[in-house]
MIDOSE-1310 file (N, C-alpha, C; in nm, 2 decimals, decimal comma, always signed):
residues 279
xxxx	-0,99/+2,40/+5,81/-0,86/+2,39/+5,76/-0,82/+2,53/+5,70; -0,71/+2,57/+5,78/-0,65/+2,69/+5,71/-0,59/+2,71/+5,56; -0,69/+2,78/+5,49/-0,62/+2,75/+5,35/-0,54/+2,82/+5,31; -0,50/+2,76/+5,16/-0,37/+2,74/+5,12/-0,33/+2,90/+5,01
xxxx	-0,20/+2,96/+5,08/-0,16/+3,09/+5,06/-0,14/+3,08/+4,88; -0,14/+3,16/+4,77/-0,09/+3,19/+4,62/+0,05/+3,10/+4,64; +0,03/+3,01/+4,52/+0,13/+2,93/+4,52/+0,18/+2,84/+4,57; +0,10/+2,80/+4,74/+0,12/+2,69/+4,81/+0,05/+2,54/+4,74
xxxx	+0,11/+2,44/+4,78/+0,04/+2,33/+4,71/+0,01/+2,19/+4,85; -0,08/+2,15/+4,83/-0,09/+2,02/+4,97/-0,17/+1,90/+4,90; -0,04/+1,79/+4,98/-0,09/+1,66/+4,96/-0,22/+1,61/+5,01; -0,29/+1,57/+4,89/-0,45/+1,54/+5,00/-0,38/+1,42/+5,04
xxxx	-0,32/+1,33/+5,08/-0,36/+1,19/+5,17/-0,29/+1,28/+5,26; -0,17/+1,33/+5,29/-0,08/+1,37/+5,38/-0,12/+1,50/+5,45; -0,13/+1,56/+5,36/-0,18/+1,70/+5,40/-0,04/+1,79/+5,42; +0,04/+1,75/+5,38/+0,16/+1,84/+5,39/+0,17/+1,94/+5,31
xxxx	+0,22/+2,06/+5,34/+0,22/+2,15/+5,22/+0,39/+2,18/+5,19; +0,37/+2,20/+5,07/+0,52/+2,24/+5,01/+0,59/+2,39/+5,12; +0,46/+2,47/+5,10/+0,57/+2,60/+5,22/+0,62/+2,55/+5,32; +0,60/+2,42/+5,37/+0,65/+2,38/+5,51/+0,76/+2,29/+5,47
xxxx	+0,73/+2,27/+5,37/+0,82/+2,12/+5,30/+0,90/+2,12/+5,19; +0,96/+2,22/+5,15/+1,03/+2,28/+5,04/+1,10/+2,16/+4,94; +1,10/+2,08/+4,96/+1,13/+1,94/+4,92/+1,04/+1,84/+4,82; +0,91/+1,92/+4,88/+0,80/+1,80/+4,88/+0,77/+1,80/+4,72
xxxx	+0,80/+1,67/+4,64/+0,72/+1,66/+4,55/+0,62/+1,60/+4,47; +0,55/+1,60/+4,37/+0,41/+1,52/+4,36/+0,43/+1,46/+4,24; +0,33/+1,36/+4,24/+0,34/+1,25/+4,13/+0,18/+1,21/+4,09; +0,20/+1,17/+3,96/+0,01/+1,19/+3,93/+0,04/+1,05/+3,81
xxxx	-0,13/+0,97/+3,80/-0,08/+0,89/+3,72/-0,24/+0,94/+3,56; -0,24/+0,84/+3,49/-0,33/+0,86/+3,38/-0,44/+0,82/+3,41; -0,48/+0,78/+3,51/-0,64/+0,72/+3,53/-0,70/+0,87/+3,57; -0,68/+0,87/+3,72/-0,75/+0,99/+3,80/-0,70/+1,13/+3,82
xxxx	-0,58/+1,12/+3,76/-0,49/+1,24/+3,76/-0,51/+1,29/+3,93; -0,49/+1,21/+3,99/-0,51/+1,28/+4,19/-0,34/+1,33/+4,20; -0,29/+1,43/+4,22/-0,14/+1,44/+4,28/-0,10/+1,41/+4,40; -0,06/+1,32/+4,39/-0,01/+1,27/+4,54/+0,14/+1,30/+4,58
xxxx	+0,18/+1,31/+4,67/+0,32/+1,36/+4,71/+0,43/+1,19/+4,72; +0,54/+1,21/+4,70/+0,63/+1,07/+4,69/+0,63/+1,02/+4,79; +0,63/+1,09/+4,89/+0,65/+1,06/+5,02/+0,54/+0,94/+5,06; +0,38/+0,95/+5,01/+0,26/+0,90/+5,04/+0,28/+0,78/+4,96
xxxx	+0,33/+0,80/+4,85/+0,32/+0,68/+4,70/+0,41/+0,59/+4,77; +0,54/+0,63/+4,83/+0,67/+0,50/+4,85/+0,57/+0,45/+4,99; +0,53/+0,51/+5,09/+0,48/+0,45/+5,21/+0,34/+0,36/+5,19; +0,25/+0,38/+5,04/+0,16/+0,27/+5,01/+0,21/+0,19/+4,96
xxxx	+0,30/+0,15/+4,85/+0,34/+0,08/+4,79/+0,47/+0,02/+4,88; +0,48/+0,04/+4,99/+0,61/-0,05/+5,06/+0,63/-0,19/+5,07; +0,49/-0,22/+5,03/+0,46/-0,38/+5,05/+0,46/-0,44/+4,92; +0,46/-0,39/+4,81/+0,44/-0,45/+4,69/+0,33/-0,43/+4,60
xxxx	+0,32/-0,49/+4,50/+0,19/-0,50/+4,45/+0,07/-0,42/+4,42; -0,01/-0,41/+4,38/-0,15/-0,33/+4,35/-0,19/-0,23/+4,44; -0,21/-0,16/+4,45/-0,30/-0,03/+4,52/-0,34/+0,06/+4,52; -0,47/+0,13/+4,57/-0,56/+0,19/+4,59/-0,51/+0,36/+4,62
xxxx	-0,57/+0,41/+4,49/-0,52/+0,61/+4,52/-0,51/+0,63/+4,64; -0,39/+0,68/+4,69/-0,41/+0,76/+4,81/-0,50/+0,86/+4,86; -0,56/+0,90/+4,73/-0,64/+1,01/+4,72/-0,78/+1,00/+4,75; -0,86/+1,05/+4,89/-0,96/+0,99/+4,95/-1,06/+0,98/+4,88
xxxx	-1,14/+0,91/+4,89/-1,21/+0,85/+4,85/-1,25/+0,80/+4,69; -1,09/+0,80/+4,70/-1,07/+0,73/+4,52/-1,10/+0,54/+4,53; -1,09/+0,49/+4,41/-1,10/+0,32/+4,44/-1,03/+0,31/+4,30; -0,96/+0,38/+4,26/-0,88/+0,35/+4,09/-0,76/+0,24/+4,18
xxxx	-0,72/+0,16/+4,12/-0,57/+0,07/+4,17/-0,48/+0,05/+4,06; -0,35/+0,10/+4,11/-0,22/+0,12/+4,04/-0,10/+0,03/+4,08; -0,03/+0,03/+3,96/+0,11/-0,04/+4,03/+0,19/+0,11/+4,05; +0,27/+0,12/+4,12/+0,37/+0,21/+4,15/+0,43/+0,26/+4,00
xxxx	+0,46/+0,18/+3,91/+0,53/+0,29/+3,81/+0,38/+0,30/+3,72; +0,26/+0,33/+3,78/+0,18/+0,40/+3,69/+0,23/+0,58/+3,73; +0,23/+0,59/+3,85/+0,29/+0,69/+3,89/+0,41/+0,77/+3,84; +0,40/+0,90/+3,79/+0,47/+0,95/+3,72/+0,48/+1,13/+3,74
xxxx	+0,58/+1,17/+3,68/+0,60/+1,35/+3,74/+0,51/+1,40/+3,61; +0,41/+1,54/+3,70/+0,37/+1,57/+3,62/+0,45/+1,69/+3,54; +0,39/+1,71/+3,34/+0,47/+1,70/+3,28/+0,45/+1,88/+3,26; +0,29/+1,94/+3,27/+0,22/+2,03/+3,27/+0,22/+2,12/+3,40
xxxx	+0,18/+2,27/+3,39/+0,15/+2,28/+3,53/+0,01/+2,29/+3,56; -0,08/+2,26/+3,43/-0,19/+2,30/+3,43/-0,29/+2,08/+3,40; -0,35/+2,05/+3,52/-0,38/+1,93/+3,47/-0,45/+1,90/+3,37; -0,56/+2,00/+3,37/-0,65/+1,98/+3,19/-0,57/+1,95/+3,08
xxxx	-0,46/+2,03/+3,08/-0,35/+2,03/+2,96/-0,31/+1,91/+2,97; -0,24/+1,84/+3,07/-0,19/+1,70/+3,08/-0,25/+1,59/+3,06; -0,39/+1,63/+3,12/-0,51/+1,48/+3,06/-0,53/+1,48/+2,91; -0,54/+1,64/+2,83/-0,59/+1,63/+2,72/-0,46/+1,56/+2,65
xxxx	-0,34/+1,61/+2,66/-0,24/+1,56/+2,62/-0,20/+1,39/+2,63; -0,23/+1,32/+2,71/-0,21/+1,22/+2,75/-0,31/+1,12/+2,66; -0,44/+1,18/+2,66/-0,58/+1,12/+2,59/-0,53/+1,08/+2,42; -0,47/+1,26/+2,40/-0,47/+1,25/+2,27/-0,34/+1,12/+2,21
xxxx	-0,25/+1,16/+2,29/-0,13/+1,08/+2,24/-0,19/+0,91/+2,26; -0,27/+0,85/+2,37/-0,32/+0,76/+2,35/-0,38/+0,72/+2,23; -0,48/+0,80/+2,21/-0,60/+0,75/+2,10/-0,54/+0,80/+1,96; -0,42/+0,88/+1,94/-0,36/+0,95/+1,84/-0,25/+0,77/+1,77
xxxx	-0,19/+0,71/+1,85/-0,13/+0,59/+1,88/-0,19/+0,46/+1,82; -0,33/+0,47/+1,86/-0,42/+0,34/+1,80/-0,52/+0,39/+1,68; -0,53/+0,50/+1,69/-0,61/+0,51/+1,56/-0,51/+0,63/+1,47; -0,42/+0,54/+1,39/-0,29/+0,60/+1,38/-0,32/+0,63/+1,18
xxxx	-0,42/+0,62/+1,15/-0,44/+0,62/+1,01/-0,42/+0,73/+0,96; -0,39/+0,72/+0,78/-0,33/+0,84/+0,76/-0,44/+0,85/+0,64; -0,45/+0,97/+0,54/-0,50/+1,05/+0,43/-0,50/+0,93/+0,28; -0,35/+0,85/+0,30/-0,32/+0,78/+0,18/-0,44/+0,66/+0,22
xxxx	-0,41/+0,63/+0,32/-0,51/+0,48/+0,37/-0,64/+0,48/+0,32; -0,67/+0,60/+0,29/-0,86/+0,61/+0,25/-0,92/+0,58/+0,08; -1,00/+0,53/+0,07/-1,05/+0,57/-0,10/-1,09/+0,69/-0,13; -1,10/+0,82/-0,01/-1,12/+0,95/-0,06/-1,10/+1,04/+0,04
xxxx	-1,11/+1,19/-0,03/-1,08/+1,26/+0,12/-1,22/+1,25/+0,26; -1,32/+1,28/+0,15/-1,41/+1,26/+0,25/-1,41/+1,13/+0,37; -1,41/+1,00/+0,29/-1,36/+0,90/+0,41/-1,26/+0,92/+0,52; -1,16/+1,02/+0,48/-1,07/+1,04/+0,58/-1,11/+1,17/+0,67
xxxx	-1,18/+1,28/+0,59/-1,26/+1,39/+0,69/-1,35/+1,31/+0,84; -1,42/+1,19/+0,80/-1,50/+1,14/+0,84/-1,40/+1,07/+1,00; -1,30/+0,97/+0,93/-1,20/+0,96/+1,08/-1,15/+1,05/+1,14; -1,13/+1,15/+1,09/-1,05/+1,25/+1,17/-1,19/+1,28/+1,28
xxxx	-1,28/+1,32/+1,23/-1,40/+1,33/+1,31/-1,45/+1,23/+1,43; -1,39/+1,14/+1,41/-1,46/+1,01/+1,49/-1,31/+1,03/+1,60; -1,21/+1,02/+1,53/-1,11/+1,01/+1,64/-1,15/+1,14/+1,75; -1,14/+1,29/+1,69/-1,15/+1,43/+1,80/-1,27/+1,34/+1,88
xxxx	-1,37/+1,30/+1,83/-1,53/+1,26/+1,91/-1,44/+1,20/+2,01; -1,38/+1,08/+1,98/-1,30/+1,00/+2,07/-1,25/+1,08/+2,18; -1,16/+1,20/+2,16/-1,11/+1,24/+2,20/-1,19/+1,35/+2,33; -1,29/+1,44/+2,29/-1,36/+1,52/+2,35/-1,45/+1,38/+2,47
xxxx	-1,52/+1,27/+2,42/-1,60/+1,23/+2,51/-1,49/+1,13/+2,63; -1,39/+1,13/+2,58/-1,29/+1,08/+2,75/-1,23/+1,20/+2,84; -1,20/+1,27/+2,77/-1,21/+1,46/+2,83/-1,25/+1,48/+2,92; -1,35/+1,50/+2,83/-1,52/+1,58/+2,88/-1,58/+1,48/+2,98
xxxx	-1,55/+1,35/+2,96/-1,66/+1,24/+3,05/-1,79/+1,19/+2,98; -1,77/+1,22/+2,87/-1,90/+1,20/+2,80/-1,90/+1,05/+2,72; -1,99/+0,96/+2,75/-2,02/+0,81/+2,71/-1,90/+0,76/+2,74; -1,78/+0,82/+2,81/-1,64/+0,78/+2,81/-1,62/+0,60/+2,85
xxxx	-1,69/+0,50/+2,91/-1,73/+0,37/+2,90/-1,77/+0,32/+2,77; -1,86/+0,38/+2,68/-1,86/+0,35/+2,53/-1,76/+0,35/+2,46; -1,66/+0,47/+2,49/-1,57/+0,48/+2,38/-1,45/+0,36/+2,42; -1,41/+0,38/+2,58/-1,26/+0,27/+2,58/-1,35/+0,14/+2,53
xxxx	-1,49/+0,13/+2,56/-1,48/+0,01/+2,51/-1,44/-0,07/+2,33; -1,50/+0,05/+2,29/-1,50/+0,08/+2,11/-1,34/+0,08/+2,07; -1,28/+0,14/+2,19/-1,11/+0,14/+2,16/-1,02/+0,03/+2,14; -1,09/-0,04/+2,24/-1,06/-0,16/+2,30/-1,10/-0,26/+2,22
xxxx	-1,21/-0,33/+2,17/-1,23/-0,38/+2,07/-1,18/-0,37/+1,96; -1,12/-0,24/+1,89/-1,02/-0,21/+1,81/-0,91/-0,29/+1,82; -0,88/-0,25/+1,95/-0,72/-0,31/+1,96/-0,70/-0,46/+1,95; -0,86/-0,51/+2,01/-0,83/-0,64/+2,05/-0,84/-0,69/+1,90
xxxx	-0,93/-0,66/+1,82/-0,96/-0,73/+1,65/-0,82/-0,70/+1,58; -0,74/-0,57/+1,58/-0,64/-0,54/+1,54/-0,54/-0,62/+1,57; -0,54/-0,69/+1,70/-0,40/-0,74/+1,70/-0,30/-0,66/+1,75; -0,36/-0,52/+1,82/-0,28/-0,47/+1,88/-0,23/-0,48/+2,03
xxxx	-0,14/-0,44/+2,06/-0,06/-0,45/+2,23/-0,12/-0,32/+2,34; -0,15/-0,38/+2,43/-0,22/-0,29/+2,49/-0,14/-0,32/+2,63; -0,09/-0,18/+2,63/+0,01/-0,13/+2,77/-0,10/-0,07/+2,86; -0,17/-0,12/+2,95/-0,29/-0,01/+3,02/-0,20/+0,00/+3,20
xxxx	-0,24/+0,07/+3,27/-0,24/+0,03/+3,43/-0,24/-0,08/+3,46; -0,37/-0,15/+3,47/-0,41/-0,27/+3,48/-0,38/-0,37/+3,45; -0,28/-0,36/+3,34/-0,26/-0,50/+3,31/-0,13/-0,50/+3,33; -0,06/-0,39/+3,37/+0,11/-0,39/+3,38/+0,12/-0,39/+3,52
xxxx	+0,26/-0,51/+3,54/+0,29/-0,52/+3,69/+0,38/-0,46/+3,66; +0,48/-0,53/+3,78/+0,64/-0,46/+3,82/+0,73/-0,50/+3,72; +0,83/-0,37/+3,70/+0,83/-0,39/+3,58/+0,81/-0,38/+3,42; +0,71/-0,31/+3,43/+0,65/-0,32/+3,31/+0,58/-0,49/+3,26
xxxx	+0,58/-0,60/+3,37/+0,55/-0,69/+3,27/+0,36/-0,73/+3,23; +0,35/-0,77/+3,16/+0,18/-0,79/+3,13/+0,13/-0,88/+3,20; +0,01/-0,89/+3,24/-0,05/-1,02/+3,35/-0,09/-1,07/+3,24; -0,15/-1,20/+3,18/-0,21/-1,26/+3,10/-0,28/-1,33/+3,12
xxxx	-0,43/-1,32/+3,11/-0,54/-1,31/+3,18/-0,64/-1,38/+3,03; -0,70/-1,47/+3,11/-0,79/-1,53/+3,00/-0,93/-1,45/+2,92; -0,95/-1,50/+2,81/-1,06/-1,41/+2,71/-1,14/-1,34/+2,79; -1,21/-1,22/+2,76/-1,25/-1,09/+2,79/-1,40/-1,04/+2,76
xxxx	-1,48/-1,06/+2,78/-1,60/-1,00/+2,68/-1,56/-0,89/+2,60; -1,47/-0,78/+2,64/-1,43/-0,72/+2,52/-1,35/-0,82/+2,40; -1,29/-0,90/+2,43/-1,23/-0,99/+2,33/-1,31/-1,10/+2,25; -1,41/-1,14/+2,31/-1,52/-1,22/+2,25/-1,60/-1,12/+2,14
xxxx	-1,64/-0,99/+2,18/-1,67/-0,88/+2,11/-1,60/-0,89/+1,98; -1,46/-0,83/+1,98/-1,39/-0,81/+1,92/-1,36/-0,91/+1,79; -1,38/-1,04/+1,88/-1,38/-1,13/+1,78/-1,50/-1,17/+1,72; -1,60/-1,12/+1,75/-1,75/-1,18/+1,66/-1,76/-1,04/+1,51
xxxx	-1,73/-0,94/+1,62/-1,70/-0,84/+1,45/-1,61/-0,86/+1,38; -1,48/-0,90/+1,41/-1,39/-0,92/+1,28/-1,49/-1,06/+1,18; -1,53/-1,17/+1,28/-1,58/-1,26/+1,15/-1,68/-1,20/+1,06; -1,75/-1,06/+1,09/-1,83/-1,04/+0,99/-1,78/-0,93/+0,89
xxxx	-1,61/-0,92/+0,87/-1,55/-0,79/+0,82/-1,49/-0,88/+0,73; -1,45/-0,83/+0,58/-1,41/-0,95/+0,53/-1,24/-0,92/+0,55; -1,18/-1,01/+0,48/-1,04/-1,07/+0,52/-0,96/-0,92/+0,49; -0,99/-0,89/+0,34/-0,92/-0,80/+0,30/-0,93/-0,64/+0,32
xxxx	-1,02/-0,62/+0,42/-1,04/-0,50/+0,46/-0,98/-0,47/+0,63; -0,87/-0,33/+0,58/-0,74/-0,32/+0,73/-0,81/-0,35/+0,84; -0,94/-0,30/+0,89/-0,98/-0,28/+1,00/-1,08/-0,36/+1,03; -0,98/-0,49/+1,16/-1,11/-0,63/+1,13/-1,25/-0,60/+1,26
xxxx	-1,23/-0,47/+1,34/-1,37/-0,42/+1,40/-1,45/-0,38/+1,35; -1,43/-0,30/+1,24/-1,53/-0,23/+1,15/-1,55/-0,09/+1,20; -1,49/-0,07/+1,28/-1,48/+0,08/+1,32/-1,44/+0,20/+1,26; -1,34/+0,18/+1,19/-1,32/+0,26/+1,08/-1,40/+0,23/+0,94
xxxx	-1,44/+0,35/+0,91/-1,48/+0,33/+0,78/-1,42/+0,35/+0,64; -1,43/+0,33/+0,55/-1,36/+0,38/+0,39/-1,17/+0,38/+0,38; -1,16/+0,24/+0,48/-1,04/+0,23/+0,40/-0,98/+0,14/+0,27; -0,92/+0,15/+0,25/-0,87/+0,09/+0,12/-0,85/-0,08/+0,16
xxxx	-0,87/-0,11/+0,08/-0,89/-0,28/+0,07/-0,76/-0,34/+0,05; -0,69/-0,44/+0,11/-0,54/-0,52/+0,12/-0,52/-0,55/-0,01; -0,46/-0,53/-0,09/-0,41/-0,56/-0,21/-0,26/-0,63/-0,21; -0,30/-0,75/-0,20/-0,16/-0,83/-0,20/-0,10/-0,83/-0,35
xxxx	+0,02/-0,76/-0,35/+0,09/-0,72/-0,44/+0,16/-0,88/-0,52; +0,16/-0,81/-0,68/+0,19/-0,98/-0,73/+0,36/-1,00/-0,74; +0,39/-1,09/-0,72/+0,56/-1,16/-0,69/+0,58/-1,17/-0,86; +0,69/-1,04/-0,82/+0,76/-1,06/-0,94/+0,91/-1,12/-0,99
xxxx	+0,94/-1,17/-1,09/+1,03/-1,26/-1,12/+1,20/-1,19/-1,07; +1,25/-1,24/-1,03/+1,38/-1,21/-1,02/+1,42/-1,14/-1,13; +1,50/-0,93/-1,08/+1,56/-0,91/-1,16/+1,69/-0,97/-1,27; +1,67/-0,94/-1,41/+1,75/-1,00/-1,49/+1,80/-0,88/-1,52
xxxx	+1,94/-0,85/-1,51/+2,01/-0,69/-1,58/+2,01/-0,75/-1,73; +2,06/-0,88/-1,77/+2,04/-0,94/-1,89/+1,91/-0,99/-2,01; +1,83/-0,92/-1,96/+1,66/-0,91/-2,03/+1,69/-1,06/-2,12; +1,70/-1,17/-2,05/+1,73/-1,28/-2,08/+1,82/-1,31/-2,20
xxxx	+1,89/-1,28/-2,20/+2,06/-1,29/-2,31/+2,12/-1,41/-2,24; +2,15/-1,54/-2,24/+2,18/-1,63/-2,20/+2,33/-1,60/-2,17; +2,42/-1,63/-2,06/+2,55/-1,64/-1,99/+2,63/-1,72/-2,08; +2,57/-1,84/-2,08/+2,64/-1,93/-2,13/+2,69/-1,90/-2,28
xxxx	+2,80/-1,95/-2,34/+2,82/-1,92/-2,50/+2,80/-2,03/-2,54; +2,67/-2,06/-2,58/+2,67/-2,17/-2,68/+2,69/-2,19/-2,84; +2,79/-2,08/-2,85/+2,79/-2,10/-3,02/+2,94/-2,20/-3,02; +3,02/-2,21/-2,95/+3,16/-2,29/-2,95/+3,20/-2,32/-2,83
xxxx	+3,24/-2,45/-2,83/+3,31/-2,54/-2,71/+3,48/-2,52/-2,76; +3,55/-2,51/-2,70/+3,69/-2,50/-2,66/+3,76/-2,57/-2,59; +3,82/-2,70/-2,68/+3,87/-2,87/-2,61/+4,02/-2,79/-2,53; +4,07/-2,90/-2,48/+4,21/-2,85/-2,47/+4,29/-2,90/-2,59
xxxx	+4,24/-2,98/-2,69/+4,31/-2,99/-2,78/+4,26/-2,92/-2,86; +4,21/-2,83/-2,87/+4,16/-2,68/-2,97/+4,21/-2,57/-2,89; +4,26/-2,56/-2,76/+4,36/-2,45/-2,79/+4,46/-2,46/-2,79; +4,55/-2,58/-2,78/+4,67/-2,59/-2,85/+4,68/-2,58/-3,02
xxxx	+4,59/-2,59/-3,05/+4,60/-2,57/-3,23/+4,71/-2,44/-3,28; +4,72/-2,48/-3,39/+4,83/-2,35/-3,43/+4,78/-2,23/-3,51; +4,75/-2,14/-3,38/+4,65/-2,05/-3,42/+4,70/-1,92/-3,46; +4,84/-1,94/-3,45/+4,90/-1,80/-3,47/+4,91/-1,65/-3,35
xxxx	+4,86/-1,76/-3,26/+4,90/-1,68/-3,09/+4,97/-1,73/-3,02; +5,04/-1,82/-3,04/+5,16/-1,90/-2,94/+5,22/-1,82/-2,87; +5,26/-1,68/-2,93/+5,38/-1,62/-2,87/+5,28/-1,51/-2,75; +5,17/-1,48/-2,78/+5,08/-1,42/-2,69/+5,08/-1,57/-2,56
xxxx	+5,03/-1,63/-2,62/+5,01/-1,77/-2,50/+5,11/-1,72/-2,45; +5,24/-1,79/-2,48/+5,35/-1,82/-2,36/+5,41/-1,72/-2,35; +5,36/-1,57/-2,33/+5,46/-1,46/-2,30/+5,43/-1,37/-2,21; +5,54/-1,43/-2,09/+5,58/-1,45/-1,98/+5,53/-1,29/-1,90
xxxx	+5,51/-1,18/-1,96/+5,51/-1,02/-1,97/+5,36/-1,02/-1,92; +5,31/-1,09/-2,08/+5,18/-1,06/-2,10/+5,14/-1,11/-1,92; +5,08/-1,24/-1,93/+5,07/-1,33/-1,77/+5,09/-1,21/-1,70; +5,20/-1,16/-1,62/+5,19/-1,09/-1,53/+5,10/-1,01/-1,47
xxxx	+5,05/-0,90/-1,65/+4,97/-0,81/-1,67/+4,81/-0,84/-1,67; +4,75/-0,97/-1,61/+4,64/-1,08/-1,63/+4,65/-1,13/-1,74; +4,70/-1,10/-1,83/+4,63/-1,18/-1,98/+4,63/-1,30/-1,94; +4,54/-1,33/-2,00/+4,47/-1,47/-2,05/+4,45/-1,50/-2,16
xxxx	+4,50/-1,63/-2,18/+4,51/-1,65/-2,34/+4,36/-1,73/-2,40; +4,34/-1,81/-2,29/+4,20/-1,88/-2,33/+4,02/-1,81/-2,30; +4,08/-1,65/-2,21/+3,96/-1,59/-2,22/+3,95/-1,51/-2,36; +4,11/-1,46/-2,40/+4,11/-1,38/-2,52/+4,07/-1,46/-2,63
xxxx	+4,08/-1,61/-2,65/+4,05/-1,68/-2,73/+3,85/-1,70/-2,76; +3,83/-1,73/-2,64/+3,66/-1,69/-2,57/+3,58/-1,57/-2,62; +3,65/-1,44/-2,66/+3,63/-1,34/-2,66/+3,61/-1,32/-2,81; +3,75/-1,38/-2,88/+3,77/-1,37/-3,02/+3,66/-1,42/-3,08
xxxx	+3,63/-1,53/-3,07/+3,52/-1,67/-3,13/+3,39/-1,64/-3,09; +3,34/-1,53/-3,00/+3,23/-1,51/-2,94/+3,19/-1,39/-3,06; +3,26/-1,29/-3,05/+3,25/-1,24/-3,14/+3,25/-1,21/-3,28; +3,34/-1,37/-3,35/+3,28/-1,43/-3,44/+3,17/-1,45/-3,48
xxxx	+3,13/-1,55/-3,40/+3,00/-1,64/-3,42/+2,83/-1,58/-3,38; +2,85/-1,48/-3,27/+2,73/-1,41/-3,24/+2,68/-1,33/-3,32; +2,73/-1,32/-3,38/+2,66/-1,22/-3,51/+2,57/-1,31/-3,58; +2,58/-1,44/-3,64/+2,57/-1,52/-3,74/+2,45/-1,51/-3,75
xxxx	+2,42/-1,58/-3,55/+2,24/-1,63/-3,58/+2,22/-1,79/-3,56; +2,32/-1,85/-3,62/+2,31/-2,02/-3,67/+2,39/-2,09/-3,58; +2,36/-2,17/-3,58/+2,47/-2,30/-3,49/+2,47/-2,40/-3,60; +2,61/-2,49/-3,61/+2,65/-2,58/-3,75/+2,57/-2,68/-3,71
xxxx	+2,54/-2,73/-3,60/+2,46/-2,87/-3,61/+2,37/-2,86/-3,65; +2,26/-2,72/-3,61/+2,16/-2,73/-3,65/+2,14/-2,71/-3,82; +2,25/-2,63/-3,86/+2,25/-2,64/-4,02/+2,29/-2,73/-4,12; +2,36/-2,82/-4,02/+2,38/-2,98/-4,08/+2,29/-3,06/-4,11
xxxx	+2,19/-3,04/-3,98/+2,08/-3,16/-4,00/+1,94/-3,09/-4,11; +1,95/-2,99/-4,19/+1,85/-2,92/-4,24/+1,86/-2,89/-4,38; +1,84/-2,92/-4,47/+1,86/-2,92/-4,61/+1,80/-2,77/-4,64; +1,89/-2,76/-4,66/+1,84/-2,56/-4,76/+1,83/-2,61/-4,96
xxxx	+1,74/-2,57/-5,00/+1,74/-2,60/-5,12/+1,72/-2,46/-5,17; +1,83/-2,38/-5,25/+1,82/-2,25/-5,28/+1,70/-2,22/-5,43; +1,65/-2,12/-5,44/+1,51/-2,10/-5,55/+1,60/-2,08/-5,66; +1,53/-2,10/-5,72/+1,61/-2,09/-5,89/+1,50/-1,97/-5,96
xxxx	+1,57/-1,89/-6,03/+1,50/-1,74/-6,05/+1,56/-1,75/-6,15; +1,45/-1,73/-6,24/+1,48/-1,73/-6,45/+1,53/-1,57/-6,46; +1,57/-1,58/-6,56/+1,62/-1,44/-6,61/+1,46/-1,34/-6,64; +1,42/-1,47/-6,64/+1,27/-1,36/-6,63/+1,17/-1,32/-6,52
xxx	+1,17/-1,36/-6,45/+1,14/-1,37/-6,31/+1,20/-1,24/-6,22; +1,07/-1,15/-6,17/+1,10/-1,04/-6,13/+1,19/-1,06/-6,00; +1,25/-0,94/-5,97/+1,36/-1,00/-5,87/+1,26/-0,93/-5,73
């Protein structure tokens, strides 16, 4: 095979190269990162459904919109990038979340590890699975290749040994602790905050005026406002004769302290103090 001149680029399923094909462009997805050219992607996928890298002797299986333009010119850059924003996404904890800094030195550590061993290739089956059990105890949504059709829609697929996993460690995490895998360590404990009573702007000052009722035959009485009442000016201007009346008697009586009923029903018997009797 005649190789390829400074800056030429060729499709391995096709073998076309861009000098010949000035057109030609390529598309790469997040599993294998293989670049395949569009031309190869629409001619596998013509039929629909699931399939197999163009890229020889790959066996990764994609739906068509796993396929995407790459974003980098350099692919290392793009995988690391891709890794981090994944794993950056689900292990999304922050500094405040911890009971100290060191507990949080310690995630940051565990996430990079995360990060370097799907990279690098290193235990990289350990880790998605550790991720994955995360997600699954978490409760979180998991967008992967595999489980997205056409569309974007999710297959829904019955329990998982990763999900049976997932679920035997949360029963031994207790309720109140964020992270029901136990994967994280040293975070702060759920503290269900206590329900507090409905703001009162009035630090309980009662609405109502209970120091006087106001009949309609108590404010007809001859009160020495008649000409306020029926003057025709005032009205226009809002006045109100029976809030001004409300107003007057409120501020009467609120000072006092007492209500008459209750001083009716209660005998006061005043002290009797001799002229000798210190005061």
């Amino acid at each position: 095979m005649e190789p390829l001149a400074d800056g030429d680029e060729q499709c391995p399923a096709c073998l076309t190269r861009k000098s010949a094909s000035p057109n030609l462009r390529f598309k790469i997805n997040n599993k294998c990162y293989h670049r395949i050219c569009e031309s190869c992607i629409d001619r596998v996928y013509a039929s629909g459904g699931q399939h197999t890298c163009p890229y020889p002797h790959c066996k990764n299986t994609f739906w068509k919109n796993a396929w995407r333009t790459q974003t980098f010119e350099d692919l290392n850059v793009e995988k690391e990038v891709n890794i981090r924003r994944d794993i950056y996404s689900t292990l999304n904890k922050e500094e405040g979340d911890f009971i100290s800094k060191r507990a949080y030195d310690d995630f940051l550590e565990l996430r990079e590890m995360f990060v370097m061993n799907l990279l690098l290739g290193t235990e990289a089956q350990a880790t998605r699975r550790k991720l994955n059990e995360y997600k699954e105890a978490n409760g979180l949504v998991r967008l992967k290749d595999e489980a997205a059709g056409p569309k974007g829609k999710i297959k829904r697929t019955s329990a998982t040994p990763v999900a049976a996993t997932a679920a035997a460690a949360a029963a031994v995490v207790d309720d109140d602790y964020p992270d029901r895998s136990g994967l994280i360590e040293g975070l702060k404990r759920i503290v269900i905050p206590e329900v507090l009573p409905p703001y009162d702007p009035l630090q309980g000052v009662p609405l109502h005026k209970d120091y006087f009722t106001i009949t309609d035959d108590g404010i007809n009485m001859d009160t020495g406002y008649e000409q306020y009442r029926k003057d025709e000016m005032l009205a226009i201007e809002g006045y109100d004769f029976r809030e001004a009346l409300e107003e007057t008697l409120t501020r009467a009586f609120a000072g006092l302290g007492v209500f008459i009923q209750a001083e009716k029903s209660t005998t006061l018997t005043a002290p009797v103090v001799g002229l000798d009797d210190p005061f």
